[in-house]
C-alpha positions as CSV (number, residue, x, y, z in Angstrom):
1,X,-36.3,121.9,98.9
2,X,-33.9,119.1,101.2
3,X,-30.3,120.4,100.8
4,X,-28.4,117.1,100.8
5,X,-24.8,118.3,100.7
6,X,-21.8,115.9,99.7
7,X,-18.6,116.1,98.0
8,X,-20.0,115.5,95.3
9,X,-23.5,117.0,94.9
10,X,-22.9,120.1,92.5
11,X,-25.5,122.9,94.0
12,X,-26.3,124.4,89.8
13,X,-26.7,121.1,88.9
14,X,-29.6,120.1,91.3
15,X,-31.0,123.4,90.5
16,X,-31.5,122.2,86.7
17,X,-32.6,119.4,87.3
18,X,-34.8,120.7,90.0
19,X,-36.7,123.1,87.5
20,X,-37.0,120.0,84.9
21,X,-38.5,117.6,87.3
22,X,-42.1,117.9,86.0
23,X,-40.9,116.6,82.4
24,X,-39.4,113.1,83.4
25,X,-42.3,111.6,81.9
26,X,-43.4,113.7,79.1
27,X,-41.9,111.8,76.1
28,X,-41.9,115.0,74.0
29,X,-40.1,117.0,76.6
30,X,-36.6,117.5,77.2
31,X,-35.9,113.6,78.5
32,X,-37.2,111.7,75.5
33,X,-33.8,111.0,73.9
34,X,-33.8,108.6,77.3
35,X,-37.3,107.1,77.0
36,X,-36.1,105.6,73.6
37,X,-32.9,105.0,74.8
38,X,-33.9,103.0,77.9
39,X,-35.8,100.4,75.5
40,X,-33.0,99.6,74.0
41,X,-30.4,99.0,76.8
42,X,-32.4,96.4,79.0
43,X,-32.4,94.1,76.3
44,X,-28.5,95.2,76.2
45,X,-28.4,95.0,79.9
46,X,-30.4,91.9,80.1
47,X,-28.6,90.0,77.4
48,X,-24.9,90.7,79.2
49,X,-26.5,89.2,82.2
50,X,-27.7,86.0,80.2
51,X,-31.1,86.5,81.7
52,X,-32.6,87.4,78.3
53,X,-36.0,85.4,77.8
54,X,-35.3,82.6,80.4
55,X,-38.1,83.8,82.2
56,X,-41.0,86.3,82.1
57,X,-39.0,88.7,85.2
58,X,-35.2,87.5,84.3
59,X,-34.5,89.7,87.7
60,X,-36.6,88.1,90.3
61,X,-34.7,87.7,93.5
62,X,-32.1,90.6,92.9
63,X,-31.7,93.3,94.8
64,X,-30.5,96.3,92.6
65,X,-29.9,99.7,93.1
66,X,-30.3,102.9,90.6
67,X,-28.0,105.4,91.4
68,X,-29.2,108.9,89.7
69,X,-32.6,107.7,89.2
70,X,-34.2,111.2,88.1
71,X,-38.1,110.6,87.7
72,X,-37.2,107.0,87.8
73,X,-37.5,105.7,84.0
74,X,-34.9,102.9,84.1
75,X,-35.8,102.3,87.5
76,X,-39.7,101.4,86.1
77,X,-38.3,99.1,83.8
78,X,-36.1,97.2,85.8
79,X,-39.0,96.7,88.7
80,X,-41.0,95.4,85.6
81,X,-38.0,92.7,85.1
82,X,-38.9,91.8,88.9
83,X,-35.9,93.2,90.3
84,X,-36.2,94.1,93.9
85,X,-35.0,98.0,93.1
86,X,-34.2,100.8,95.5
87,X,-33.5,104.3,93.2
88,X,-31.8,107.4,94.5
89,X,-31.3,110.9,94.1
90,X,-30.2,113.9,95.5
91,X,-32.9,116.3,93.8
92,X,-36.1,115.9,96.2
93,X,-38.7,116.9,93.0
94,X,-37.2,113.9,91.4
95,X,-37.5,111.3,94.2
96,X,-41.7,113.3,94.5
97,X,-42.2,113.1,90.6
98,X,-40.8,109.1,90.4
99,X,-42.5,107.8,93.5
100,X,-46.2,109.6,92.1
101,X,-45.2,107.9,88.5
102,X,-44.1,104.5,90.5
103,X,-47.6,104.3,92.2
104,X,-49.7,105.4,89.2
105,X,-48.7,102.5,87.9
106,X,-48.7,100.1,90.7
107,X,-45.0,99.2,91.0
108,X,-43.1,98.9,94.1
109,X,-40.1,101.1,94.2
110,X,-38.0,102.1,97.1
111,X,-37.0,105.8,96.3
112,X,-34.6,107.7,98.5
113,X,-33.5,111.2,98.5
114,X,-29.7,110.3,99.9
115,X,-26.4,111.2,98.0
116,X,-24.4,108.0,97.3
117,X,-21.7,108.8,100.0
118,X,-25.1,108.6,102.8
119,X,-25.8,105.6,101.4
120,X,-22.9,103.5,101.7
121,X,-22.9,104.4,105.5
122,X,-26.0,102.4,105.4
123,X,-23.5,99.3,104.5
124,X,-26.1,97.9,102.0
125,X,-24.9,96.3,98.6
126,X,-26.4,95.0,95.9
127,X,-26.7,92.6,92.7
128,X,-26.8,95.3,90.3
129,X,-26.1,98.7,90.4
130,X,-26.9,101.4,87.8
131,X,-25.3,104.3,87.5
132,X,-26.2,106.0,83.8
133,X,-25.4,109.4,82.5
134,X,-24.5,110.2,86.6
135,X,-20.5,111.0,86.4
136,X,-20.7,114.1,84.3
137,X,-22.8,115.6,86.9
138,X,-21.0,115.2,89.6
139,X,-17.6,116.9,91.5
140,X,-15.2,114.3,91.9
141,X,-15.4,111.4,89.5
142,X,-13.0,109.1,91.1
143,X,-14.2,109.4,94.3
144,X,-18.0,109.0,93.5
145,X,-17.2,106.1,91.4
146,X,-15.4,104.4,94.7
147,X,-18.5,105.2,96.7
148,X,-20.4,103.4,94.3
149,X,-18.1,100.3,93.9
150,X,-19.0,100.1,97.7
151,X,-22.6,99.7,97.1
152,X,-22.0,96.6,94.9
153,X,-21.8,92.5,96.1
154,X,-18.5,90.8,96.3
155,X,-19.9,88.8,92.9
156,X,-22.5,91.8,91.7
157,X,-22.2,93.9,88.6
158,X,-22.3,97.7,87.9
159,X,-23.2,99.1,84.6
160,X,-22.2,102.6,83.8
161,X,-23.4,105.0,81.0
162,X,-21.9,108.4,80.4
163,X,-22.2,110.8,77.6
164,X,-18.9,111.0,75.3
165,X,-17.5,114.4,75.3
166,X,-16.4,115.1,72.0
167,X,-16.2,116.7,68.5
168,X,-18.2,113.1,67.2
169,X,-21.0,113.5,69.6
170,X,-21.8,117.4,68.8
171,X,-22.0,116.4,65.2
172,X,-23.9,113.4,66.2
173,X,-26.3,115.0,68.5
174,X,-26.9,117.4,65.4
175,X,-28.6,114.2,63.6
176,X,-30.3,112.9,66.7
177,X,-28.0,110.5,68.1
178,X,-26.6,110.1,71.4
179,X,-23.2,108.7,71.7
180,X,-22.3,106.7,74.5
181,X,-19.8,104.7,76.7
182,X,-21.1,101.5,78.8
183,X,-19.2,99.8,81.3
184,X,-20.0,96.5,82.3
185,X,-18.3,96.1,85.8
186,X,-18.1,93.4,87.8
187,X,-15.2,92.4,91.0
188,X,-13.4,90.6,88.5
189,X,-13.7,92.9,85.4
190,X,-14.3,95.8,83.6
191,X,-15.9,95.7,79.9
192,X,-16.2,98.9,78.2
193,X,-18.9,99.0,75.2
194,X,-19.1,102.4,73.2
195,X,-21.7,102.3,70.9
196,X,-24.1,104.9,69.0
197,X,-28.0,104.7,69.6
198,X,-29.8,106.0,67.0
199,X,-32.8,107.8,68.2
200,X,-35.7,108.2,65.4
């Protein structure tokens, strides 16, 4: 296994997610709440960018980054929207199981095993950046989320997804559904969006 070490890499998290890395694409196994979560928010995602239905890959021509892509579900879907994507992770069987899944089916994906902080020494930014049901994983929330503001375009957007913490989604998650905050960020501002997914 690549130890990637960073501020804000927390070593019994990679471990999970190391032993869970053969399921990304099982849609009975532990990750199908995402699989019929990630239908529904690109057409969320693509309608708050207006690109909804104007043309057959509303995301040709932008370069967009997936931060915490796992076995690379969202970042599939947004390659199928024709956005230029490079995913990252800091589990290695992740970045192995999403590149396998990414060539199976013929997309072209730039995967990287790098921790956030490593990539904003790279000085790339981007269009878009996705960073979904990341910041509960990781050490320092303010200071990941600054890394990642890095990695965004002067006039490019990040959209954020975290799991609500509370009372509402234990009894929620009881039922099936997954409660969860979006932000829409953007240089000039911030839209937060909670909302409940119901997940049959």
């Amino acid at each position: 296994m690549a130890n990637l070490k960073s501020v804000n890499i927390d070593p019994k998290e990679v471990a999970y997610y190391e032993k869970l890395a053969g399921t990304w694409w099982d849609i009975d196994g532990p990750f199908w709440p995402l699989h019929k979560l990630n239908a529904l928010r690109i057409d969320w995602i693509l309608g708050q960018l207006k690109t909804q239905n104007q043309k057959q890959q509303p995301l040709a021509g932008l370069k967009v980054l997936d931060i915490g892509c796992g076995g690379g579900i969202l970042s599939e879907s947004l390659a199928k929207q024709g956005a230029d994507v490079t995913a990252i992770d800091v589990v290695d069987k992740n970045i192995m199981v999403a590149k396998a899944h990414a060539k199976q089916n013929g997309l072209k994906i730039d995967y990287k095993l790098i921790s956030v902080e490593k990539m904003v020494e790279t000085k790339q930014q981007f269009d878009l950046v996705f960073n979904m049901e990341v910041v509960e994983h990781v050490v320092d929330v303010s200071s990941f989320i600054r890394s990642c503001n890095a990695l965004v375009k002067p006039q490019g957007t990040q959209f954020i997804a975290s799991i609500n913490r509370n009372w509402l989604v234990f009894y929620h998650r009881l039922f099936l559904v997954q409660s969860m905050s979006l932000v829409y960020y953007q240089k000039a501002h911030i839209t937060i969006i909670s909302w409940l997914s119901q997940v049959k």
